[in-house]
C-alpha positions in Angstrom: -4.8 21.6 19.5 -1.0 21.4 19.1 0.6 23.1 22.3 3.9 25.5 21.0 5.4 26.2 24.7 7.2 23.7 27.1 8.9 23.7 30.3 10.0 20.9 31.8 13.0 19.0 33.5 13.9 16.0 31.1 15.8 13.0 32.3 17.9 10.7 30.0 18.9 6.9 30.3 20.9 4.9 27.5 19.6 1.3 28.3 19.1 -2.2 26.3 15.6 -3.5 24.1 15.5 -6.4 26.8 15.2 -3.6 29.9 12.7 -1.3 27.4 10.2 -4.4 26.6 10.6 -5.1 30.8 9.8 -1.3 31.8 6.6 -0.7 29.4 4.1 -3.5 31.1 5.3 -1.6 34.5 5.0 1.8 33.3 1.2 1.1 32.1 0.6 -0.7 35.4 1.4 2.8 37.1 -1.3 4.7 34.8 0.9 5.5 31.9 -0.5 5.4 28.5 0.4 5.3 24.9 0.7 8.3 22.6 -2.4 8.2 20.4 0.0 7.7 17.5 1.9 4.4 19.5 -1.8 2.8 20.6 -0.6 -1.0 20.4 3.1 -0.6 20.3 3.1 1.4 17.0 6.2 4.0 16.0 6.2 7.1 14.9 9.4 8.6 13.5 10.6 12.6 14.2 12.7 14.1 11.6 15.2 17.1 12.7 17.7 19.8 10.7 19.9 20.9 13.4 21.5 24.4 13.0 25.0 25.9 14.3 27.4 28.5 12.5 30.4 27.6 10.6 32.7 26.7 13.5 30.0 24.7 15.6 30.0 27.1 18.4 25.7 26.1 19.4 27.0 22.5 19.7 30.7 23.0 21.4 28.7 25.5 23.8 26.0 22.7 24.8 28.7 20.1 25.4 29.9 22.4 27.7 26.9 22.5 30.4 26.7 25.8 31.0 23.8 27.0 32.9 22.3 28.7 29.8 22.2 27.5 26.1 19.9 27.2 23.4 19.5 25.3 20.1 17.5 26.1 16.8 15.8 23.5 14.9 13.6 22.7 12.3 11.2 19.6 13.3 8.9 17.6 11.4 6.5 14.3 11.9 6.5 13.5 8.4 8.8 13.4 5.2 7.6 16.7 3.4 7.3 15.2 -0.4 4.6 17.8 -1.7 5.9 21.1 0.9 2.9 22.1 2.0 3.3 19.6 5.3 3.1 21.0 8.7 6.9 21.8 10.1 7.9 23.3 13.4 10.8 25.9 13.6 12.1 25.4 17.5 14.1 27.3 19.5 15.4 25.1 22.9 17.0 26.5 25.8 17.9 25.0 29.2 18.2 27.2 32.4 19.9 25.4 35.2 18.1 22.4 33.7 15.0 23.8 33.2 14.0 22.8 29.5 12.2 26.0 27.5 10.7 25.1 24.5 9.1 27.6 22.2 7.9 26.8 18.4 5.9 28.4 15.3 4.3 25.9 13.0 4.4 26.9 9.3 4.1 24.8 6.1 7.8 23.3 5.1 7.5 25.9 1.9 7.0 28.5 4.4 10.1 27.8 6.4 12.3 27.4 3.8 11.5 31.1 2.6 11.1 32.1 6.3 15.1 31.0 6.8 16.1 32.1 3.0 15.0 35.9 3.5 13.1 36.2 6.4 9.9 36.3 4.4 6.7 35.4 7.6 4.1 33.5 6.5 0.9 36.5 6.8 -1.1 36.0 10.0 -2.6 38.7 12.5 -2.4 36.2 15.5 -0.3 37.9 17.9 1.4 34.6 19.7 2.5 33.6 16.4 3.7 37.2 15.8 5.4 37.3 19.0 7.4 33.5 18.4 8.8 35.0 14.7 10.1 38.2 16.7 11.6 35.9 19.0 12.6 33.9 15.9 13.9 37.0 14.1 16.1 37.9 17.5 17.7 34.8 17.4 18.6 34.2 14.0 20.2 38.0 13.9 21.9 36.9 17.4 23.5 34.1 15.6 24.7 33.7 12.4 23.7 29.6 12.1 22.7 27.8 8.8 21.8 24.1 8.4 24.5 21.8 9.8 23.2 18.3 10.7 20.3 16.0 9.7 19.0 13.9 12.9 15.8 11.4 12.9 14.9 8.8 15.1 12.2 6.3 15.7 9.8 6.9 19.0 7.5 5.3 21.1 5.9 7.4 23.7 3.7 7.4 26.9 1.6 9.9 29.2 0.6 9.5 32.4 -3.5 9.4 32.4 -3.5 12.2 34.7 -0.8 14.3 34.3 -0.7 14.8 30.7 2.5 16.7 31.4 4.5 13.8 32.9 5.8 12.1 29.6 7.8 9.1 28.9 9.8 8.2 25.4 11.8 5.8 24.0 13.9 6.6 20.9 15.5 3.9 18.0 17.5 4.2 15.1 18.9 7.3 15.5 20.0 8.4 11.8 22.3 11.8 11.1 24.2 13.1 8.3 26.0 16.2 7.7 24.7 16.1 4.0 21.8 16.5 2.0 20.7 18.8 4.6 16.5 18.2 3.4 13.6 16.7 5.5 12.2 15.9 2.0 15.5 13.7 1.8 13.9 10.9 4.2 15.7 9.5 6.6 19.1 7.6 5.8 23.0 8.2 7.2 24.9 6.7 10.1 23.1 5.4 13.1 24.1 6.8 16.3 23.4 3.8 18.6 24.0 0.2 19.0 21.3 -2.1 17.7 20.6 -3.2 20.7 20.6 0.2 22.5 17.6 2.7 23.4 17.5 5.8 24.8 14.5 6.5 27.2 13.5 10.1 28.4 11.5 10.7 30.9 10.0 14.6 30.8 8.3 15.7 34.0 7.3 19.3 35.7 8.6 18.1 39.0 10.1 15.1 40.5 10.4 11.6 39.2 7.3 9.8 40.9 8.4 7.1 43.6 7.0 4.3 41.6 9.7 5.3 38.8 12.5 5.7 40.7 12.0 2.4 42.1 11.5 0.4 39.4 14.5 2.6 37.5 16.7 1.2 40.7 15.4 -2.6 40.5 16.3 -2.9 37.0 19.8 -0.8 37.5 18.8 1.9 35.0 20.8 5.3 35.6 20.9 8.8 34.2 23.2 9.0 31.2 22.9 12.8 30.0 22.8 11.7 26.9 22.4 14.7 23.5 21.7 13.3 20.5 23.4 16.2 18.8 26.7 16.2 20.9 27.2 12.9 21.0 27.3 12.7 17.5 29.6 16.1 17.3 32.0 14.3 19.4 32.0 11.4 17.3 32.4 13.4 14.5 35.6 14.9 16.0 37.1 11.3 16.6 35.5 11.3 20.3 32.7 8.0 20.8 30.6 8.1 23.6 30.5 5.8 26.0 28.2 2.9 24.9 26.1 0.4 27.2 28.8 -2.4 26.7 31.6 -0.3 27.8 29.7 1.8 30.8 30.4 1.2 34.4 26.8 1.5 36.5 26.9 4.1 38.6 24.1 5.2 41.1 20.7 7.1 39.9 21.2 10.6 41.5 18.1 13.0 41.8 19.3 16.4 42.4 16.2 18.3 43.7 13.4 17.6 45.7 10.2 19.2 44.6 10.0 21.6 46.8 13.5 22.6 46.1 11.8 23.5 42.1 9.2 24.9 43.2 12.2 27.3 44.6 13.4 27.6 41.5 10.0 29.3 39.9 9.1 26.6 37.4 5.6 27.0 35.9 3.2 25.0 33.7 3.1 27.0 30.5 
């Protein structure tokens, strides 16, 4: 069953193919295993329309930090030729980095009428009802429209027992700010450096010791790193900072778990 609700802390690191191909054998020495769609290395690719209003405020708020934001997307794990392929419409907030994630699934015909008029796809389950009011609220609360086409390649890993405790790492990540279509496929400019990955690492509580450890051996450290605001800022004549040009600094871990526990998170 597909799950729609997430909350989580994710942690980002920008690091190089030679420290990814180093990492996996460890990570699946410490009970992490593939994805069902990477069994043997496979990839599976993620295709995104970003939305924001006319003068970018979603994005120029999120590059911000503030202790509350929230992003709309449309998601999708395949290229919708025929439109009757399963989409998700997201909504993504982050609460003093706690990441919400709420979605409705819907065929891509279905969304595009859902975002043209409003027009719900007819159902009488009530958590589906529920996520297109929480849709509808949002969408009136924020005048966005499509603004920027973002896929990437993944390969991803869950830990045996904690199916919530999820490791990913992303390649070839493509965005345009035309031909604003998941049926388009995937083509633009890519975001990284060929020789650059970015890893996340999605957990409930803390990082595990066995992670921080080997994340400190091979002098891996937390890069905050958005997809959509670094390419925003590039946009605007502002590169990120890539691996070649970054200075190392030291892996810093905010919050014990007890400390979260403080802070209310919940499984959803």
């Amino acid at each position: 069953m597909a799950k729609y609700t997430f909350q989580r802390f994710e942690k980002k690191f920008l690091l190089t193919v030679e420290q990814m191909d180093r990492l996996i054998p460890k990570f699946i020495e410490h009970g992490m295993e593939y994805d069902k769609y990477c069994v043997g290395g496979n990839i599976y690719t993620i295709y995104n329309i970003y939305f924001d209003d006319v003068t970018s405020s979603v994005i120029r708020r999120s590059i911000r930090k503030p202790k509350f934001k929230e992003k709309f997307r449309m998601r999708s794990y395949v290229v919708p030729v025929t439109g009757e392929e399963k989409v998700f419409l997201e909504i993504k907030r982050k609460v003093k980095k706690i990441v919400l994630k709420r979605r409705a699934v819907l065929t891509y015909n279905e969304a595009l009428a859902y975002l043209k008029d409003g027009t719900r796809p007819e159902t009488d389950d009530y958590n589906k009802i529920r996520m297109f009011n929480e849709l509808d609220n949002y969408l009136c609360r924020n005048k966005v429209k499509p603004a920027i086409y973002l896929s990437y390649e993944r390969i991803a890993f869950f830990d045996k027992v904690d199916k919530n405790f999820r490791i990913t790492f992303d390649r070839n990540i493509t965005t345009r700010r035309h031909d604003l279509d998941l049926a388009k496929g995937s083509y633009g400019e890519q975001l990284l450096h060929e020789n650059e990955r970015l890893m996340e690492v999605k957990i409930t509580h803390t990082l595990p010791k066995w992670l921080s450890d080997i994340l400190t051996e091979e002098k891996i450290f937390m890069s905050g790193f958005s997809k959509y605001g670094n390419e925003y800022r590039r946009m605007k004549g502002y590169e990120f900072t890539h691996l070649c040009d970054r200075h190392p600094l030291p892996v810093k871990y905010e919050k014990t778990e007890k400390q979260e526990q403080k802070d209310g998170l919940k499984i959803l």
